[in-house]
N, C-alpha and C positions, 0 to 999 in steps of 0.2 A: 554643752548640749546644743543650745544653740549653732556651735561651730561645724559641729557635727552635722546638721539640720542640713548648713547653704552647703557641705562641702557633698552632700551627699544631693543635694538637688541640682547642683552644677554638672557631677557626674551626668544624673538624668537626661539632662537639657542637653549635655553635648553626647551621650548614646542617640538622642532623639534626633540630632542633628545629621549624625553621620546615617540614620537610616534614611532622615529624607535626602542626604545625597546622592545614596546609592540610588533610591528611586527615583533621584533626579538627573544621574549620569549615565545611569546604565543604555548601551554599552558604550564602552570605553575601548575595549578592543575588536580583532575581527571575531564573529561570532562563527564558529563550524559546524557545519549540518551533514551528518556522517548517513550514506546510503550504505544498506548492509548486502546490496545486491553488484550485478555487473554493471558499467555504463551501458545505455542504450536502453535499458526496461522502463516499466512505467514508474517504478520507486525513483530511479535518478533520473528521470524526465522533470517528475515535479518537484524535485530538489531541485533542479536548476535554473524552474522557473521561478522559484521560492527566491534563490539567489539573487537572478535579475533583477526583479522587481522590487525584493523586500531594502535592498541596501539602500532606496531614497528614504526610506522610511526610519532606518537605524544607523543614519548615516556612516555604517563601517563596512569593510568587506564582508560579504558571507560567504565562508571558502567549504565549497561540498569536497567532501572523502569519500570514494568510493573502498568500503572494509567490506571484502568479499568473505563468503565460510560457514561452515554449519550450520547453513539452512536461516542465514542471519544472524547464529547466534553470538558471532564475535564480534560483531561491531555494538551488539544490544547489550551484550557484556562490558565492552568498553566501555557504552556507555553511561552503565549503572555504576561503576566503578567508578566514575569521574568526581570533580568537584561538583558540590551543589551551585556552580554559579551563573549557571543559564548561557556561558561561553561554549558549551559540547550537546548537540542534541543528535538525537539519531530523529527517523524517517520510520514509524513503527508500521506494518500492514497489520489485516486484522486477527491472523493466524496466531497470533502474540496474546492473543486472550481466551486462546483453546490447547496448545499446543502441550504444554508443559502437563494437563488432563490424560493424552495420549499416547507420549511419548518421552523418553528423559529429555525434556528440552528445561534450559537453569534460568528463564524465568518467565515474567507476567507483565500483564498492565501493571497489575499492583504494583509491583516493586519501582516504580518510577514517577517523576511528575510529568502530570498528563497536560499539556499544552492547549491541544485544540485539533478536531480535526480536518482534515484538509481534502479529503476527494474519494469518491465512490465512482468504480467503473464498473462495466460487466463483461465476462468471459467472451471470449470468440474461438469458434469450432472450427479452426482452419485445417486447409491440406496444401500441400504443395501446389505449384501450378501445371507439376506434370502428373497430377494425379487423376487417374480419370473419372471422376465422378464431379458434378459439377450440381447436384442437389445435395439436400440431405438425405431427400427419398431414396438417391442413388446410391449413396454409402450405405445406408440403413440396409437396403435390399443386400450389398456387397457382405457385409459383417452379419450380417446372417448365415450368408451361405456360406462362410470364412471364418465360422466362432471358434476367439483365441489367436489368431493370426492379425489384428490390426492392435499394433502400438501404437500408442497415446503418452506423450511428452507432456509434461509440467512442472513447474518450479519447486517442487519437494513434498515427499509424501505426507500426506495430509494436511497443505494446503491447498487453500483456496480453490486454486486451481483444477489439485487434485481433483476433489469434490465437484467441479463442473464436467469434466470428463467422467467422471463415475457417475454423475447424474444423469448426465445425455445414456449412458449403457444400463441404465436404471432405469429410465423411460421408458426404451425401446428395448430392453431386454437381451442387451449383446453382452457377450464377452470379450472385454480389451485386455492386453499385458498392458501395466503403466512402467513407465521408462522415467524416474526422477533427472532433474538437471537442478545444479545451482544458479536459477534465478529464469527468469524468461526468454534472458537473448540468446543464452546458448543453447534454452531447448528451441528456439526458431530458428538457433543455425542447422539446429537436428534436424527439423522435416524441411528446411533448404536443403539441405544438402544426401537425404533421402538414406540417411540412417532411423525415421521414423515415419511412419503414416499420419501424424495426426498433431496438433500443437493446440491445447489448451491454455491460453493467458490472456490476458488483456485487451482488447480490440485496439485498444490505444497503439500495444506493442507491437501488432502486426499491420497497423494502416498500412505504414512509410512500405512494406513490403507487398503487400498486395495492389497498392497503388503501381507499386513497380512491374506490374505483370510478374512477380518471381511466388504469388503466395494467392491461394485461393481461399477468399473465405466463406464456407458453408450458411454460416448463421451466427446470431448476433446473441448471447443468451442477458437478454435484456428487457425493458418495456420500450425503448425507443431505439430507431435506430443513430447510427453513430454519423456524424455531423462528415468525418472525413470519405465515410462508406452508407454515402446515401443509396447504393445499389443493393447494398447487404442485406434481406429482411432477418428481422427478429424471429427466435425461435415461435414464442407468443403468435406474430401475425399467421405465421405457418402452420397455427393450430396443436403447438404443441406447449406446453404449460412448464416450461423449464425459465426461472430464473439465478443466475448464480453473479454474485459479486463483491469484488473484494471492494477494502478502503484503508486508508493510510493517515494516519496522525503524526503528529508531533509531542514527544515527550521530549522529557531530560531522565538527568537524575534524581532520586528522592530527593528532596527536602532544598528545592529552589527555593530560596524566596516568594512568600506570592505578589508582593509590586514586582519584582523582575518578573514572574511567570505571566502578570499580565499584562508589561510591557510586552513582552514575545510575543501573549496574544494579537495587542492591541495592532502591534507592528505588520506582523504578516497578517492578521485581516483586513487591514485598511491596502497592501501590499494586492490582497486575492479581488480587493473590490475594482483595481486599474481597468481601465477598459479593453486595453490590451493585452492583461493577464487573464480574463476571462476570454477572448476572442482567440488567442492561442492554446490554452486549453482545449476550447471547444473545437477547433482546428484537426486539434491534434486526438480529439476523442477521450479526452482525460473528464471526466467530472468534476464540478467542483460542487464538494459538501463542506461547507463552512460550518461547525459548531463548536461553541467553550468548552471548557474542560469539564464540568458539570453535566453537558448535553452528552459529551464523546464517551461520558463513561456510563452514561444510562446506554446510550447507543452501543459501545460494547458487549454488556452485560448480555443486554435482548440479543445481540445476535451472533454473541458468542454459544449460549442455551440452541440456540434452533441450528448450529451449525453443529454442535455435537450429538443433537437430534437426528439431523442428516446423516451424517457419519455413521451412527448405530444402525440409521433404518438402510442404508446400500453396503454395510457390513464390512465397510472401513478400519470399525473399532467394536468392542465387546459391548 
């Protein structure tokens, strides 16, 4: 009995060992951070800065994959399907915690381990630069007198996005067609290239082009304005009471580990606090909203509810 006692506590002692390795080496290899969007958008902008920055911190490569497709869903798929070992994460927005309510989309927050989240932006009501309206007042007036005839581009129906352009014609009482695209850059190649009137996404994702004289933007649908478009006002200052905005976490698969899950924390949040990954975000008009996994899923929840509130009341969904 006794033999049985030490050979069954030895066992113990070396299970217990090998998990504080694991919490003590992870990682070990390069860790990949899969974007389910195009290069160029605001989802693979802050993967890359994730990458930059986060590798002093985990000392291994961080190699992003951009997994383009249904609306996200196959790179999210990927990465539910993965191991649970905190080597594969995707880049989640916040459409991920309403979507599968509205539409056959195959999954949730739920189904994954929630990491932390990483940044809040708000919508921009851009047009072309050959577009002739150069207020909102001035569109507003146009789409009046044109109801049904201005398209509106966004990154997939009933996201985010969506929702801010159906907002803005919710406001003020228009009728848009909406025109879906997979992911942001290509509906910003849409109203460059004047197969659309209108591009709702990111103010992040249209700086770089409005700075370039190629992209006008109307308004900011935010409380401030954006650090790269100090010229831009806010819907808000304009007198118009529209706020819309997405945000982006980090998960894995179910059933990480939680010392690994809060290594990943630990990593890219001490990664988000650089002084220079905060001043490039800010640059670039990206937010940053740092919370644990605990805060990201109360944060979820609340404004996963008021977004499906949205959707009912501009008649999105039933």
């Amino acid at each position: 009995m006794k033999k049985v006692f030490i050979i069954c506590l030895v066992v113990f002692m070396v299970l217990g060992l090998v998990g504080i390795a694991n919490a003590n080496t992870f990682p070990e290899k390069p860790i990949k951070l899969i974007v389910p969007w195009a290069p160029g958008g605001g989802t693979d902008t802050v993967g890359r800065m994730l990458s930059k920055y986060g590798e002093k911190y985990f000392g291994v490569p961080i190699v992003v994959e951009n997994v383009e497709g249904g609306m996200g869903a196959i790179a999210l798929q990927r990465v539910k399907a993965a191991q649970p070992t905190g080597y594969e994460l995707v880049i989640a927005s916040g459409y991920v915690g309403w979507m599968d309510k509205i539409r056959d989309f195959p999954v949730n927050f739920g189904d994954y381990t929630v990491v932390m989240c990483l940044n809040r932006d708000p919508a921009a009501f851009t047009v072309s630069a050959k577009a002739p309206w150069n207020t909102i007042e001035e569109f507003v007036e146009y789409a009046k007198e044109h109801p049904g005839e201005i398209t509106v581009g966004h990154s997939g129906e009933g996201m985010i996005w969506h929702l801010a352009g159906a907002s803005v014609a919710d406001y003020f009482d228009l009728d848009f067609n909406y025109v879906p695209y997979n992911g942001a850059a290509p509906a910003i190649a849409a109203v460059m290239g004047g197969d659309i009137d209108v591009v709702t996404v990111g103010g992040a994702e249209v700086a770089s082009q409005v700075l370039g004289g190629r992209l006008k933007c109307l308004g900011i649908l935010g409380a401030d304005r954006l650090k790269p478009l100090p010229d831009v006002p806010t819907f808000k200052e304009m007198g118009y009471d529209i706020e819309v905005y997405t945000h982006r976490g980090l998960v894995g698969p179910k059933g990480i580990p939680q010392d690994v899950a809060d290594a990943l924390y630990q990593g890219f949040s001490k990664a988000m606090q650089e002084k220079e990954f905060i001043e490039g975000m800010e640059n670039l008009g990206l937010g940053i909203h740092a919370l644990d996994s605990q805060g990201y899923k109360e944060f979820i929840e609340k404004q996963s509810d008021a977004i499906l509130k949205s959707l009912k009341k501009i008649g999105l969904i039933e």
